[in-house]
PASE-192037 format. One record per residue (C-alpha): x, y negated, z; residue number from 1; residue in one letter. Coordinates in steps of 0.5 Angstrom, whole numbers. Layout:
! residues N
x:X; y:Y; z:Z; num:NUM; residu:A
...
END
This chain:
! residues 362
x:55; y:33; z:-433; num:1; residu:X
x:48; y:31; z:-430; num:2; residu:X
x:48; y:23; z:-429; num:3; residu:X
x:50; y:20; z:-421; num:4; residu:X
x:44; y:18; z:-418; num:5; residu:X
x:45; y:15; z:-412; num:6; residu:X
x:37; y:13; z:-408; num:7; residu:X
x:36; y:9; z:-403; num:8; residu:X
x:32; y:8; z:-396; num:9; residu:X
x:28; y:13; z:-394; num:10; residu:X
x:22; y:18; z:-395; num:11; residu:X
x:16; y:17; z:-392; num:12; residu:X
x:13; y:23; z:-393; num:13; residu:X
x:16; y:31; z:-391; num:14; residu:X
x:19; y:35; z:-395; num:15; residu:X
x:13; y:40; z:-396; num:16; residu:X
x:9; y:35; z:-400; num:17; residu:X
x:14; y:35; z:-406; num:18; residu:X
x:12; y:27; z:-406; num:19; residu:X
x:18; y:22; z:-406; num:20; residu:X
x:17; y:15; z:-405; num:21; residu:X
x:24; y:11; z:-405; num:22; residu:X
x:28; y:6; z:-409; num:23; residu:X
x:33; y:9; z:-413; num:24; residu:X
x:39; y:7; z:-416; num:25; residu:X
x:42; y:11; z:-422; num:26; residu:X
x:49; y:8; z:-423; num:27; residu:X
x:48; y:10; z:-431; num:28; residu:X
x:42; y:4; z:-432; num:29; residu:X
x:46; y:-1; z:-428; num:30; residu:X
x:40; y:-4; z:-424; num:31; residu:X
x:33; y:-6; z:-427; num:32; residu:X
x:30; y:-12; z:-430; num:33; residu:X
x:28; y:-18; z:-428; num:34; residu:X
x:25; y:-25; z:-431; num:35; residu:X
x:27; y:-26; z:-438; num:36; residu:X
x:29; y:-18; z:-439; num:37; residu:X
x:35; y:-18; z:-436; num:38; residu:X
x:39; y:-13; z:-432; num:39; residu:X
x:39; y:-14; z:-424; num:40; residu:X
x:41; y:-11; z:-418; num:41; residu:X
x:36; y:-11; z:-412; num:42; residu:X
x:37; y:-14; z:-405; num:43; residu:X
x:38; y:-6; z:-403; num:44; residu:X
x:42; y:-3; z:-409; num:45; residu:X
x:46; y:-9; z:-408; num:46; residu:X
x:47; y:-6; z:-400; num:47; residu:X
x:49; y:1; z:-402; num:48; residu:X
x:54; y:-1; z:-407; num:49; residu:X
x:57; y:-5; z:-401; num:50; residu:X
x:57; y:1; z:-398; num:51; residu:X
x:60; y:5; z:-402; num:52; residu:X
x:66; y:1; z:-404; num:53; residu:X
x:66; y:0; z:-397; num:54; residu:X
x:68; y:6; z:-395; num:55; residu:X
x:61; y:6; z:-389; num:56; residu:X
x:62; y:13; z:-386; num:57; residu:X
x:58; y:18; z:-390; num:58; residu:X
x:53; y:22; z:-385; num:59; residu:X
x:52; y:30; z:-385; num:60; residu:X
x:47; y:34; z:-386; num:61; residu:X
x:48; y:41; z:-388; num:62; residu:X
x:44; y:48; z:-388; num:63; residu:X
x:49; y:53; z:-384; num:64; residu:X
x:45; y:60; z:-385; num:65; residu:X
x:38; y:62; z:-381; num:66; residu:X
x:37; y:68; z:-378; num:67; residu:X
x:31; y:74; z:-382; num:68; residu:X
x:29; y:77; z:-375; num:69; residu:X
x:28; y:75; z:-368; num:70; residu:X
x:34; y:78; z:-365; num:71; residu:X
x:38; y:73; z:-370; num:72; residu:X
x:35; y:66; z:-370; num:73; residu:X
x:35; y:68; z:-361; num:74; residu:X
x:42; y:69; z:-361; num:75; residu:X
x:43; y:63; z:-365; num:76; residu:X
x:39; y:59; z:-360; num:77; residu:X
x:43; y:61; z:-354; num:78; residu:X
x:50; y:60; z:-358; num:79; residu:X
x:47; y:53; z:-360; num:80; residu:X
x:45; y:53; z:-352; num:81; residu:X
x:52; y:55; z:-350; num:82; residu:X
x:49; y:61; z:-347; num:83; residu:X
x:44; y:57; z:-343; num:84; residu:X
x:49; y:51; z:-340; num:85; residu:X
x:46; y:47; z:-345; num:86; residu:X
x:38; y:45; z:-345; num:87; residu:X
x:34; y:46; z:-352; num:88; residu:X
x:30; y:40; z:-354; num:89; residu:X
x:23; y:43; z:-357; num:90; residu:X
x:18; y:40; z:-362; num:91; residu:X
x:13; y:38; z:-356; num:92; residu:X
x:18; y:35; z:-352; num:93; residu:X
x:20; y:40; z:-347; num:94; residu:X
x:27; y:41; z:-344; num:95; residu:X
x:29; y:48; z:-343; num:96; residu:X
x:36; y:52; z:-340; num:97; residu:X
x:38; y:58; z:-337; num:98; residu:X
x:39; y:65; z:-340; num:99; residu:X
x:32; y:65; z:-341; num:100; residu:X
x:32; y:59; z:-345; num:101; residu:X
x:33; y:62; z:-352; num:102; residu:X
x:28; y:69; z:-351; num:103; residu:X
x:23; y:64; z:-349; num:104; residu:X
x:22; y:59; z:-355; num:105; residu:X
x:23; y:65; z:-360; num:106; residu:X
x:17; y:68; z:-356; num:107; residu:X
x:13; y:61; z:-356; num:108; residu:X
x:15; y:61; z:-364; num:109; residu:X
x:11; y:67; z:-365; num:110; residu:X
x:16; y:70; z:-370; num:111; residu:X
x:14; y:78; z:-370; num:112; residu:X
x:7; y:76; z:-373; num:113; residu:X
x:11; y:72; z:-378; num:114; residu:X
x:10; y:76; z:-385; num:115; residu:X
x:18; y:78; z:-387; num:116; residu:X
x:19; y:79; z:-380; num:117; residu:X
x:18; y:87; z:-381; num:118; residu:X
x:21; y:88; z:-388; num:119; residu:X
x:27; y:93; z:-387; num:120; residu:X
x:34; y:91; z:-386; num:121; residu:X
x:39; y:94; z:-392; num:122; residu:X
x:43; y:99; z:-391; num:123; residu:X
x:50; y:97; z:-390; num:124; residu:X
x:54; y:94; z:-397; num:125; residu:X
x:47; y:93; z:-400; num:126; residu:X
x:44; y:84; z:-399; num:127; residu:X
x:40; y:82; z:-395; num:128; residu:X
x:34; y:79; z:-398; num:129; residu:X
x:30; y:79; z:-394; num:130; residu:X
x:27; y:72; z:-392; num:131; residu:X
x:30; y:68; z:-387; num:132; residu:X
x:25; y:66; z:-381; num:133; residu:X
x:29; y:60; z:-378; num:134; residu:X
x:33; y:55; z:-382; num:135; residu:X
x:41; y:52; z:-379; num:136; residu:X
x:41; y:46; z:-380; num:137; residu:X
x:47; y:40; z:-378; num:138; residu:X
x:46; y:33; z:-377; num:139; residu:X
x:52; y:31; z:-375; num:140; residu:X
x:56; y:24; z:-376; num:141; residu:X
x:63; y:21; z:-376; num:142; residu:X
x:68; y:21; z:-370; num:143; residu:X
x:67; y:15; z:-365; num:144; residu:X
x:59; y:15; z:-366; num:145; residu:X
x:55; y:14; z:-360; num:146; residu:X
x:52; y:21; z:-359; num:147; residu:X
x:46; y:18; z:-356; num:148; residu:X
x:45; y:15; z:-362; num:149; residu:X
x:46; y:21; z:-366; num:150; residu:X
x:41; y:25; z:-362; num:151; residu:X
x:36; y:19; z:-363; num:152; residu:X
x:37; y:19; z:-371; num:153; residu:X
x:36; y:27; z:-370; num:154; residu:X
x:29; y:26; z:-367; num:155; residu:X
x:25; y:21; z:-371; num:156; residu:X
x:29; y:25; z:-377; num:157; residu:X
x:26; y:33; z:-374; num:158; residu:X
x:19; y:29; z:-372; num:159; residu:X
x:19; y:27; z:-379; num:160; residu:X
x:19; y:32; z:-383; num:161; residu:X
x:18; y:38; z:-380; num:162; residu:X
x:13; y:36; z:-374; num:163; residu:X
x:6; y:39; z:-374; num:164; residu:X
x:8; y:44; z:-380; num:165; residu:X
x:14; y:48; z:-378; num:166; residu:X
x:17; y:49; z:-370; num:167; residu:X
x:25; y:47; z:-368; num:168; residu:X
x:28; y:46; z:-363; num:169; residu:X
x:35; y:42; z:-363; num:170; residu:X
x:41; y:42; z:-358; num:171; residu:X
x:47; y:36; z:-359; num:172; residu:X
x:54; y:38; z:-359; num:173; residu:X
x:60; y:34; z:-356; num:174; residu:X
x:65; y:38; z:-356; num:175; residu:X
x:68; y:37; z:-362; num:176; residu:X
x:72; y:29; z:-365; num:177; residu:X
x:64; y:28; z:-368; num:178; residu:X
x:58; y:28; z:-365; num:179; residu:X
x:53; y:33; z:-369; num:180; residu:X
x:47; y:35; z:-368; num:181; residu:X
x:44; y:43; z:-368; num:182; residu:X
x:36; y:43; z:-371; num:183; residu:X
x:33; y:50; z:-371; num:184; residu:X
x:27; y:49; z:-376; num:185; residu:X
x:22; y:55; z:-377; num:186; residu:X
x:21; y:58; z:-383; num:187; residu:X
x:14; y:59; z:-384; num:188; residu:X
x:9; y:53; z:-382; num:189; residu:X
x:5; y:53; z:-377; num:190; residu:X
x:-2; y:53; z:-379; num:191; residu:X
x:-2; y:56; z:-386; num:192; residu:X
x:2; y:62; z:-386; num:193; residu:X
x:3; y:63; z:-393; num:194; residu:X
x:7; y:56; z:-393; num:195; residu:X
x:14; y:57; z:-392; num:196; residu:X
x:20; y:52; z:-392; num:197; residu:X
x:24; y:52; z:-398; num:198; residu:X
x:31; y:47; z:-398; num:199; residu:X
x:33; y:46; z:-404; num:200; residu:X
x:39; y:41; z:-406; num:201; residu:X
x:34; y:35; z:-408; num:202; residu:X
x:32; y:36; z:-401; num:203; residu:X
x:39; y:36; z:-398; num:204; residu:X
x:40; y:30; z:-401; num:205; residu:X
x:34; y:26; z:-399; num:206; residu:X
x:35; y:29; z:-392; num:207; residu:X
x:42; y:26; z:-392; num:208; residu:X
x:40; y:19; z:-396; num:209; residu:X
x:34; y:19; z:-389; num:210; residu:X
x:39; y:21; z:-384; num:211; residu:X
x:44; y:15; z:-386; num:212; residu:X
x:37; y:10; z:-386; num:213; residu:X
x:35; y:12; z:-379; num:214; residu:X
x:42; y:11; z:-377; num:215; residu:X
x:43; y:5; z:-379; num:216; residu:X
x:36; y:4; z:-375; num:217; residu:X
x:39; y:5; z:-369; num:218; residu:X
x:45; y:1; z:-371; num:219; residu:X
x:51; y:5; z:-374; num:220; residu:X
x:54; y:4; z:-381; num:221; residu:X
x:52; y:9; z:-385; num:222; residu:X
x:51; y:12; z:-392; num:223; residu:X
x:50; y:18; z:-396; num:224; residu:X
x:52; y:18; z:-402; num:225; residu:X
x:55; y:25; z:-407; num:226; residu:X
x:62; y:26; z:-406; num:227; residu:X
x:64; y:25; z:-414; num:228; residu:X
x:60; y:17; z:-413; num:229; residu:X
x:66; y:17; z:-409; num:230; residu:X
x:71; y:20; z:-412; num:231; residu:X
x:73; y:25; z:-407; num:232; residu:X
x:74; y:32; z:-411; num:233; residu:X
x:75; y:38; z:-406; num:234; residu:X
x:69; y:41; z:-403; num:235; residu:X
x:69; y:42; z:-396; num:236; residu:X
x:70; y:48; z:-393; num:237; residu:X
x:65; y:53; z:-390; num:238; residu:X
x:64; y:52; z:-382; num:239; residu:X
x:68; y:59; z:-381; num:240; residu:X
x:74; y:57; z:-385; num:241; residu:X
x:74; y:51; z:-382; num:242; residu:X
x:75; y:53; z:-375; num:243; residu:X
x:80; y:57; z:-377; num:244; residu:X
x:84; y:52; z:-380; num:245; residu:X
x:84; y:48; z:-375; num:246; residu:X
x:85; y:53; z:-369; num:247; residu:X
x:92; y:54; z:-373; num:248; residu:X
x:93; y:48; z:-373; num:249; residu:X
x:93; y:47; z:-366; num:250; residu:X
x:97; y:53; z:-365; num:251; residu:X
x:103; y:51; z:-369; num:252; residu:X
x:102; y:44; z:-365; num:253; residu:X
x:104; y:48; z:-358; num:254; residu:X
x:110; y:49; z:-356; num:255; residu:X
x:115; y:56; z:-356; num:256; residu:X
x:113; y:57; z:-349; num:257; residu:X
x:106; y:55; z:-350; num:258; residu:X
x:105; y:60; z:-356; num:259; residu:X
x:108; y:66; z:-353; num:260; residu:X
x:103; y:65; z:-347; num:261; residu:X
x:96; y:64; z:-351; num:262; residu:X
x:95; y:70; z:-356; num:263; residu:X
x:96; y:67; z:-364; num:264; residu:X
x:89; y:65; z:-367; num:265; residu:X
x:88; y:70; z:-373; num:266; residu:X
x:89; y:68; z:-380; num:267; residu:X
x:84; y:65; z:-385; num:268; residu:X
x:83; y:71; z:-390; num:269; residu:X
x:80; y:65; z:-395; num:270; residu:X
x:86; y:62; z:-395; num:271; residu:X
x:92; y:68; z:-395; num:272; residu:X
x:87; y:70; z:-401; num:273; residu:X
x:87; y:64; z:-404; num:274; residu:X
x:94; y:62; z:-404; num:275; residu:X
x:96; y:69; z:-406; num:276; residu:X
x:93; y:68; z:-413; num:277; residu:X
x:97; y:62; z:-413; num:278; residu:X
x:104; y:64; z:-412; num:279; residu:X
x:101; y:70; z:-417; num:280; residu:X
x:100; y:64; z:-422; num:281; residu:X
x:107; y:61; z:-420; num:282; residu:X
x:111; y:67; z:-422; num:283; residu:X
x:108; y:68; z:-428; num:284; residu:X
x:109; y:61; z:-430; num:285; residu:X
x:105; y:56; z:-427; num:286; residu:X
x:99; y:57; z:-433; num:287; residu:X
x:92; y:57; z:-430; num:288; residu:X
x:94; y:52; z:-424; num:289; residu:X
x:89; y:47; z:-428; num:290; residu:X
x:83; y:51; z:-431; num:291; residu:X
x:78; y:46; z:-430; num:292; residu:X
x:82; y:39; z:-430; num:293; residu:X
x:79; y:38; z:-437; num:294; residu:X
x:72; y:38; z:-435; num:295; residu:X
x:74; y:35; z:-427; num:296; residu:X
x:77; y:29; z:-432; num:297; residu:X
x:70; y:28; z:-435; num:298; residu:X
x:67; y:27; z:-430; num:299; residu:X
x:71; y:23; z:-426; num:300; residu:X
x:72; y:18; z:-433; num:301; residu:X
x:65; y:18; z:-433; num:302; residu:X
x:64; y:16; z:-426; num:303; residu:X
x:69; y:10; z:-427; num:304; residu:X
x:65; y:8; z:-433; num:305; residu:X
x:60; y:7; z:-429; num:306; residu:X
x:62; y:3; z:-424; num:307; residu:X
x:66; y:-2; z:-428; num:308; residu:X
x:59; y:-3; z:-432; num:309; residu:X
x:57; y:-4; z:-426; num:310; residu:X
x:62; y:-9; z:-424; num:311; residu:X
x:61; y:-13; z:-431; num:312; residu:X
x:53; y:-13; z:-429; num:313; residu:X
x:55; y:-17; z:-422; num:314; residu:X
x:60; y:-22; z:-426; num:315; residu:X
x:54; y:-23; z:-430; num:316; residu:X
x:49; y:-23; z:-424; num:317; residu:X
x:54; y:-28; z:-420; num:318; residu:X
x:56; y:-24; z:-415; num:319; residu:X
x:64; y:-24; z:-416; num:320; residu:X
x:66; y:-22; z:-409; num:321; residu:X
x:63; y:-15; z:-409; num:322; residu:X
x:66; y:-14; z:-418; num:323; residu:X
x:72; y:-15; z:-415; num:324; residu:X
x:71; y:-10; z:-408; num:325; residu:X
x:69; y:-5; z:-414; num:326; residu:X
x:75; y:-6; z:-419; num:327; residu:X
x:79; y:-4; z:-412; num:328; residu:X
x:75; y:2; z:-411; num:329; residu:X
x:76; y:5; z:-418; num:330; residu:X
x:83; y:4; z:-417; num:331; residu:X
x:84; y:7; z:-411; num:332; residu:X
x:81; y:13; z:-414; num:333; residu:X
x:85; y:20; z:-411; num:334; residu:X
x:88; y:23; z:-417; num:335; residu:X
x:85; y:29; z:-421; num:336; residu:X
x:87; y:35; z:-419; num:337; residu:X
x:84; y:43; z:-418; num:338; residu:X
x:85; y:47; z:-412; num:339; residu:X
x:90; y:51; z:-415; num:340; residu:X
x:95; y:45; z:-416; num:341; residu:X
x:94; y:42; z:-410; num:342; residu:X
x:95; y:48; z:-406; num:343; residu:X
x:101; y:50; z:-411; num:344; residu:X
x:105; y:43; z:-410; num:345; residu:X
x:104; y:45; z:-402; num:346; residu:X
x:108; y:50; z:-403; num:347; residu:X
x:113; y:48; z:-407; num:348; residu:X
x:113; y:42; z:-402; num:349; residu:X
x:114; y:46; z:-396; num:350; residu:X
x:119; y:51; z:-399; num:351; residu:X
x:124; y:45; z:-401; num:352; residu:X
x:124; y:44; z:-393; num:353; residu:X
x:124; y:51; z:-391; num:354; residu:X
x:131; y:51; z:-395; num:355; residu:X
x:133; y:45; z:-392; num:356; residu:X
x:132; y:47; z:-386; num:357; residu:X
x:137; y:53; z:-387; num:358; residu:X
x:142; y:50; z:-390; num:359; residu:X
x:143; y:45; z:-384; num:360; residu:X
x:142; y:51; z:-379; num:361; residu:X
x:149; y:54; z:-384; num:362; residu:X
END
């Protein structure tokens, strides 16, 4: 397993220049060296360790698709617009709304004279490859974040990164529990046609790390670090997927009545997929419900070895409190267990209620 990083502050510069200019702290070197050569942690490594142990909030940035032509990055812009109930914020500043609102800014954008704009559609059941005009991107914080808040990060994160090089537009969203923000970011660059965008992991990573900064700037607690620093090991799901969880979810709340009435949300294929290979497993005797614990235990070893070294360089630096915050934060690590298990002790635990259900109903 490649070594945890985790960087501190905020990039000064755009993702296009390839130029990185941010403190780091990498958990595997437990700080650097002071006077007299040895060991220690500065005031900014100090203050992210706090919040990670902490538990601080941890931002969200994530890509959720773009379109390859015109049609789609302008259905995107009207569903992001809520088909014109919403006003779009562009790059210069202007506040658009109405039906009109998406037509207009792709037509301002001028994508038919980007370059893979007239690149064939495949046939149906081939890939597309071709390039994508727009990138979706999602700014989006935890629930009982100030959302003016989160829309002013959201500024400043666009302007940026992406002002004078590439066109956006963005719409803040606050009809779920958390505030989120949608940036639509074209592709190609403004004045030199054969630049493009490209966001790659690295840059999703200083993306998150400078969205936190900035919302610690307008005085919301926020961090970012990589999910196995914190010692959570599922995946999030992907948007389509958690949607449809969450509308079952709030179908089985419903009453009898209220479910006859409403027509049933459709079920997660992901899931019905997931869960039949599981029971499949299950029949069979259970073997392969652990492929991958093996190498999920290494690294979690390794990000516990990491974090006690760390704590052993506070105790030597003086800082006893926040050791101990980090001894608490290690113990309290969830145990290590595959997708598979999971899911698997799940069913066994729902299949034991079912048959206690029956057997008050005899």
């Amino acid at each position: 397993m490649p070594r945890q990083t985790l960087r501190l502050a905020r990039s000064r510069v755009g993702p296009s220049t390839g130029a990185e200019r941010y403190m780091a702290l990498d958990i595997v070197s437990h700080g650097r060296r002071g006077p007299g050569g040895k060991l220690r942690f500065g005031a900014d490594e100090l203050a992210q360790i706090r919040r990670t142990v902490g538990r601080t909030p941890e931002v969200m940035v994530k890509v959720s698709g773009g379109g390859r032509d015109a049609g789609g990055v302008r259905a995107h812009l009207d569903y992001i617009g809520r088909h014109g109930k919403l006003s779009i914020e562009t790059d210069e500043g202007l506040r658009q709304q109405g039906r009109g609102a998406a037509s207009e800014i792709t037509l301002d954008w001028q994508l038919d004279l980007c370059r893979s704009q007239h690149k064939p559609r495949p046939t149906p059941g081939q890939k597309d490859t071709r390039a994508k005009l727009a990138y979706n991107i999602v700014l989006s914080m935890p629930a009982g974040t100030p959302p003016e808040k989160v829309l002013a990060a959201a500024r400043v994160f666009a302007r940026e990164n992406f002002a004078l090089q590439h066109r956006y537009a963005m719409v803040l969203h606050t009809d779920q529990p958390h505030p989120h923000v949608h940036l639509v970011v074209k592709s190609e660059h403004e004045f030199e046609p054969g630049k493009r965008l490209y966001i790659r992991k690295d840059t999703l990573r200083q993306w998150r790390e400078q969205f936190a900064a900035l919302m610690r700037e307008q005085g919301v607690a926020a961090n970012a670090t990589p999910r196995q620093v914190r010692g959570q090991i599922r995946k999030p799901h992907k948007d389509a997927i958690h949607h449809r969880l969450r509308a079952l979810q709030a179908s089985r709340q419903l009453s009898s009545d209220e479910r006859a009435r409403c027509p049933s949300p459709k079920t997660s294929t992901f899931m019905q997929t997931k869960l039949s290979s599981v029971l499949r497993i299950l029949q069979s005797g259970g073997k392969g419900l652990d492929a991958g614990q093996e190498k999920m235990q290494h690294t979690r070893g390794e990000v516990e070895a990491d974090w006690r070294a760390t704590a052993d360089l506070l105790r030597r630096q003086g800082d006893d409190e926040l050791a101990a915050q980090v001894d608490r934060f290690v113990a309290r690590m969830p145990t290590v267990q595959t997708d598979a298990r999971q899911l698997a002790e799940r069913w066994k635990e729902q299949a034991k209620g079912r048959t206690a259900e029956r057997s008050v109903a005899r």
